[in-house]
C-alpha positions as CSV (number, residue, x, y, z in Angstrom):
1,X,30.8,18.8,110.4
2,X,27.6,17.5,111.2
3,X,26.4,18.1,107.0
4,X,29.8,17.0,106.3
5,X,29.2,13.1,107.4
6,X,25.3,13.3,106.5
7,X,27.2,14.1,103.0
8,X,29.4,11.3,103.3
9,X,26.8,8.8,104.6
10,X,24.6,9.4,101.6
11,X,27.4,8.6,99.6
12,X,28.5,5.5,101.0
13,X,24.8,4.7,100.8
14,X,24.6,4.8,97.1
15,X,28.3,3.2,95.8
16,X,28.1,-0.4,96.9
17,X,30.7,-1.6,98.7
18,X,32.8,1.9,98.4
19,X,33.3,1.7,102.2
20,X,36.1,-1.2,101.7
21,X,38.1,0.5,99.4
22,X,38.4,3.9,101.3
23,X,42.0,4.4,103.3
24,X,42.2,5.5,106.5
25,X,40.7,8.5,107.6
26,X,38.7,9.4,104.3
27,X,35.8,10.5,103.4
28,X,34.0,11.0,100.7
29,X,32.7,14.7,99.7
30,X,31.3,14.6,96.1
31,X,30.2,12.1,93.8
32,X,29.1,12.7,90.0
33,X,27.9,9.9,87.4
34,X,30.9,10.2,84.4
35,X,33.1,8.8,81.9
36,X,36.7,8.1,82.8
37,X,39.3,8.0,80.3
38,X,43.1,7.0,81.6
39,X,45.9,5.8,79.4
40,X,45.9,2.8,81.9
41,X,42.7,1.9,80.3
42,X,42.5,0.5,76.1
43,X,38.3,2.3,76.7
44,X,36.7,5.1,78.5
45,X,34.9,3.7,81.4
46,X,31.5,5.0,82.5
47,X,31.7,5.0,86.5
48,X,30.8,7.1,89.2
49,X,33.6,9.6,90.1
50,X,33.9,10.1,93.7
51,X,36.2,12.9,95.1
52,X,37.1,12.6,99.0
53,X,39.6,14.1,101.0
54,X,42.6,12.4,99.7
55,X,41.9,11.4,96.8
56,X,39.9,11.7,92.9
57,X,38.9,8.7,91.3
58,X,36.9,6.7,89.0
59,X,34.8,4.0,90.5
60,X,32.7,0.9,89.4
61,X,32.0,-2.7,91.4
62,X,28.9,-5.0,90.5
63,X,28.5,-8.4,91.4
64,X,26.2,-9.2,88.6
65,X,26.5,-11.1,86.5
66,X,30.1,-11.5,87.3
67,X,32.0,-9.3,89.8
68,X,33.7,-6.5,88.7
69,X,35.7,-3.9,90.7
70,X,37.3,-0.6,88.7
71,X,39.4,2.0,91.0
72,X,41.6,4.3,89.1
73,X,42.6,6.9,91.4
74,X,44.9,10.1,91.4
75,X,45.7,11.7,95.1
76,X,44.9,14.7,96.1
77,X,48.6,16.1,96.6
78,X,49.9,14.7,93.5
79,X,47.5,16.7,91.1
80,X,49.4,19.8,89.2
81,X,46.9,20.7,86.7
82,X,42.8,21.1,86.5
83,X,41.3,22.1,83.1
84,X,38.1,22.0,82.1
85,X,37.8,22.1,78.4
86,X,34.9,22.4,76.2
87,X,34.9,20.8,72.8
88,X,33.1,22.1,69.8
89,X,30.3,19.3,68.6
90,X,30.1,18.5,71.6
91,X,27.4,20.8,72.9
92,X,26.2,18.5,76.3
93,X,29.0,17.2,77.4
94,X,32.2,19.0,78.6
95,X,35.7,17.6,79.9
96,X,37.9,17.8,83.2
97,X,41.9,17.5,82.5
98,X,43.4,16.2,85.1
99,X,46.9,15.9,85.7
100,X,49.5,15.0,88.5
101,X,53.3,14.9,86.6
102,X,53.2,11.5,84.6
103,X,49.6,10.7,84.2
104,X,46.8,12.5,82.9
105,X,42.9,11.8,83.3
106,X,40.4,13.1,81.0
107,X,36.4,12.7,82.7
108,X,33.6,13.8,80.5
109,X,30.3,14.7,81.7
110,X,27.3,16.9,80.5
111,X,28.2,20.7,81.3
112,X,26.4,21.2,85.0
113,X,27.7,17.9,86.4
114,X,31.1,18.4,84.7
115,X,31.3,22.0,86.3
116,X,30.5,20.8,90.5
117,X,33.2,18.4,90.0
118,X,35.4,21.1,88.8
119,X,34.3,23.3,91.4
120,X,34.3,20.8,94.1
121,X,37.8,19.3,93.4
122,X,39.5,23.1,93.5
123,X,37.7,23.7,97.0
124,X,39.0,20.2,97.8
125,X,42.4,20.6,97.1
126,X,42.3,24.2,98.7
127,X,41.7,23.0,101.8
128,X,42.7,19.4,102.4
129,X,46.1,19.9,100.0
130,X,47.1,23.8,99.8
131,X,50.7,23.4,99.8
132,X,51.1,21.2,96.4
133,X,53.6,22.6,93.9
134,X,52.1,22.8,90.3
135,X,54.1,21.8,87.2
136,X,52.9,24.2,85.4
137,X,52.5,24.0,81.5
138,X,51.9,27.6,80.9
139,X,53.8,30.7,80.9
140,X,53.8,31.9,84.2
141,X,52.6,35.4,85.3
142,X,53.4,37.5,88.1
143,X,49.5,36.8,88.8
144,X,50.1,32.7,89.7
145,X,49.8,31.3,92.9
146,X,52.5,28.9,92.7
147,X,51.3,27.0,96.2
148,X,48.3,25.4,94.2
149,X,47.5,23.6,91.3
150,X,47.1,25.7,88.1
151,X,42.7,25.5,87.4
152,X,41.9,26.9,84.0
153,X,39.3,26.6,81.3
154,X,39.8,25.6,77.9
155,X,38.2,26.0,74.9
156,X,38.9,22.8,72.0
157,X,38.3,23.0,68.7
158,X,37.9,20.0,66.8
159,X,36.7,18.3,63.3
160,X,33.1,17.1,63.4
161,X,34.4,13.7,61.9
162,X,36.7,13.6,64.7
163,X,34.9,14.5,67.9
164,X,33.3,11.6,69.8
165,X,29.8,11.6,68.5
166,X,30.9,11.6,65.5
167,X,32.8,8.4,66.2
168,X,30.2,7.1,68.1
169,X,27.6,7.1,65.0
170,X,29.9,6.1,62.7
171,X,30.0,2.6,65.2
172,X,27.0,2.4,65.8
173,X,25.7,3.3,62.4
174,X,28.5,0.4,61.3
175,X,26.9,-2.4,63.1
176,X,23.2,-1.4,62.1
177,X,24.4,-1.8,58.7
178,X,26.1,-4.9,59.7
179,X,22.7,-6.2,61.5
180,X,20.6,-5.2,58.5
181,X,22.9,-7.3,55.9
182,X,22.9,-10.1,57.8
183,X,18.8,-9.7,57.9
184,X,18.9,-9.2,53.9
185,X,21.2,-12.0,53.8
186,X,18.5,-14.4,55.6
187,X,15.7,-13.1,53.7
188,X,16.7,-13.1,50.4
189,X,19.4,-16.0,50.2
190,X,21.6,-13.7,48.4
191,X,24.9,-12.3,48.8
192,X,25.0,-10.0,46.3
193,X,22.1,-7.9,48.3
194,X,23.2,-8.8,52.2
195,X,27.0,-8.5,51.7
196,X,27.5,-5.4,50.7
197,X,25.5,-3.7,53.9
198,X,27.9,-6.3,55.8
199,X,31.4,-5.3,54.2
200,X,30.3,-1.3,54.8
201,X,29.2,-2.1,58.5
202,X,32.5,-3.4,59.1
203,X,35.0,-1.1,57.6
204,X,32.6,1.8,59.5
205,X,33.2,-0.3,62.6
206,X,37.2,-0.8,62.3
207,X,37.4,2.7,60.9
208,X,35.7,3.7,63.9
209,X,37.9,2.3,66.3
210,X,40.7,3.0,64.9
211,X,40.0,6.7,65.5
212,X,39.2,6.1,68.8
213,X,42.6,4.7,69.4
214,X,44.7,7.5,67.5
215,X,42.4,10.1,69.7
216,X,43.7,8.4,73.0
């Protein structure tokens, strides 16, 4: 008990303001820097996701320059499904599935921190939720305890010009080349040498996020 509140202390030391937006009765037992990606949201948010006794979820407040408060959060009794799933290209980061019926969270974080939280939210919902009753999306075996949520691992496959780095080069990559027409542009006085860099930086940009979208 006595590690258990040191554990929570130190957390509610290190998330500002995370004290006011806890329910009655929890506590927090594991935190993990991550990015959380929820159909609720148009973009993945990078946050810190904090896993208590009742509940997962995906926080973020600053007060700088503007405040800011982000609290997406799925409860502990409600989850059905855990699967953490490893994508090829991707060789840091991995991905926690999470699902509870209607909504499904995706986290991504590199492979060590990725695996605690996957670890730490089964132990979780062992012992503060053991009586949930999966919705389970797989053939069931004779070998399935139907009292918990189905855990699993996952291995994806996917094209290189697809996966997220990918898509994330082909942005950024798209607004150097945006940046560096716009410098031609200034330098030379010319169009014909600083649009061209400019027209390619934005289709790589659009095309970009237009992926994005068609992946969420």
């Amino acid at each position: 008990m006595q590690q258990k509140n040191a554990t929570a202390d130190k957390i509610l030391s290190q998330l500002k303001g995370l004290r006011n937006h806890l329910q009655p009765g929890e506590e927090p037992l594991f935190t993990v820097p991550a990015i959380w990606d929820s159909a609720q949201e148009q973009r993945s948010i990078p946050c810190d996701v904090v896993l208590t006794n009742q509940r997962l979820f995906g926080y973020v407040y600053v007060t700088f320059p503007r405040e800011r408060l982000f609290l997406d959060a799925l409860t502990l009794t409600e989850i059905k499904a855990v699967t953490l799933r490893q994508k090829t290209f991707e060789p840091v980061f991995r991905e926690l599935l999470v699902k509870n019926g209607q909504r499904k969270v995706y986290i991504r974080a590199p492979r060590r921190k990725i695996e605690s939280l996957y670890e730490a939210l089964r132990s979780a919902i062992e012992q503060y939720a053991p009586n949930v009753q999966p919705a389970l999306e797989v053939e069931k075996t004779s070998l399935v305890n139907e009292t918990t949520p189905a855990f699993g691992r996952q291995e994806i496959r996917t094209t290189f010009e697809r996966s997220p780095l990918a898509i994330t080069i082909l942005f950024i990559g798209g607004l150097l080349l945006e940046i560096g027409g716009i410098f031609l542009w200034a330098v030379t006085q010319s169009s014909q040498i600083g649009l061209p860099p400019i027209i390619a930086g934005l289709v790589a940009v659009i095309t970009a996020i237009l992926v994005r979208r068609q992946r969420s």
